[in-house]
C-alpha positions in Angstrom: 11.1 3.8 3.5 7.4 3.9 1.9 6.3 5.9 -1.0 3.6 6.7 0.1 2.7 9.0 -2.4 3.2 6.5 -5.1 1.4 3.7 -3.4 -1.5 6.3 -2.9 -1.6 6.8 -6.9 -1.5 2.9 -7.9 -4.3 2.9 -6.2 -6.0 5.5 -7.5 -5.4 4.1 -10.7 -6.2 0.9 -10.2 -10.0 1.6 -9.2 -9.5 -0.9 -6.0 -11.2 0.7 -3.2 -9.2 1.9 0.2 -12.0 -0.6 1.7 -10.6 -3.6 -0.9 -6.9 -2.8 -0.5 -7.3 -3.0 3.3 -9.2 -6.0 3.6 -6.6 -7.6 1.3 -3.7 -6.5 3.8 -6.4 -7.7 6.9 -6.3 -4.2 8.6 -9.1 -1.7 8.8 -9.9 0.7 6.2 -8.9 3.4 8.8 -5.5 2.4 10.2 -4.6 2.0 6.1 -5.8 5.9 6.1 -4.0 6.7 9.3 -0.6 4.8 8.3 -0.7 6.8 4.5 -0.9 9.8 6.5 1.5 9.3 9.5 4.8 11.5 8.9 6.2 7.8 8.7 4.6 4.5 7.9 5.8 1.2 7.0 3.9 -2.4 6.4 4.9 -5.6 7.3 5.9 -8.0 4.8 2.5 -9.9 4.8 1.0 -6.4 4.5 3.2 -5.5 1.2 3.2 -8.6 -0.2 -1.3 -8.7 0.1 -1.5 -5.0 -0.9 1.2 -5.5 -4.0 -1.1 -8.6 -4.6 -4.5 -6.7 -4.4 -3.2 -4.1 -6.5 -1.5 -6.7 -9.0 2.3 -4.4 -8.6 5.1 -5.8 -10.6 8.5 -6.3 -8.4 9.9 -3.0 -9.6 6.3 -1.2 -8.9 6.9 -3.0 -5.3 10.7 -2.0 -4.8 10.2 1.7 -5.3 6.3 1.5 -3.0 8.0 0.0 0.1 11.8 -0.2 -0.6 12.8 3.3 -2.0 15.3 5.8 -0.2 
């Protein structure tokens, strides 16, 4: 399950634009903005692994983003 909250504050502190991190994952800015607020969201592996890229996440930043309980 996503954190979504957490994802939603590495990115805030990593000064990346919603426009950046969503051209690195090869989506538009507003289905990233419509999947962060969906009760329930998930990426697909590619997505993950560009935004954990764009956003330069460490594996343990990336296990509790998209793998936590």
């Amino acid at each position: 399950m996503l954190n979504k909250e957490l994802l939603k504050e590495k990115i805030k502190n990593s000064r990346i634009s919603m426009d950046e991190v969503a051209k690195a994952a090869e989506m538009d800015r507003s289905t990233l903005y419509r999947r962060l607020a969906a009760d329930e969201c998930e990426f697909t592996i590619a997505e993950a692994q560009a935004i954990a890229k764009c956003l330069g996440l460490n594996k343990r930043d990336v296990m509790a983003i998209f793998f936590s309980n």
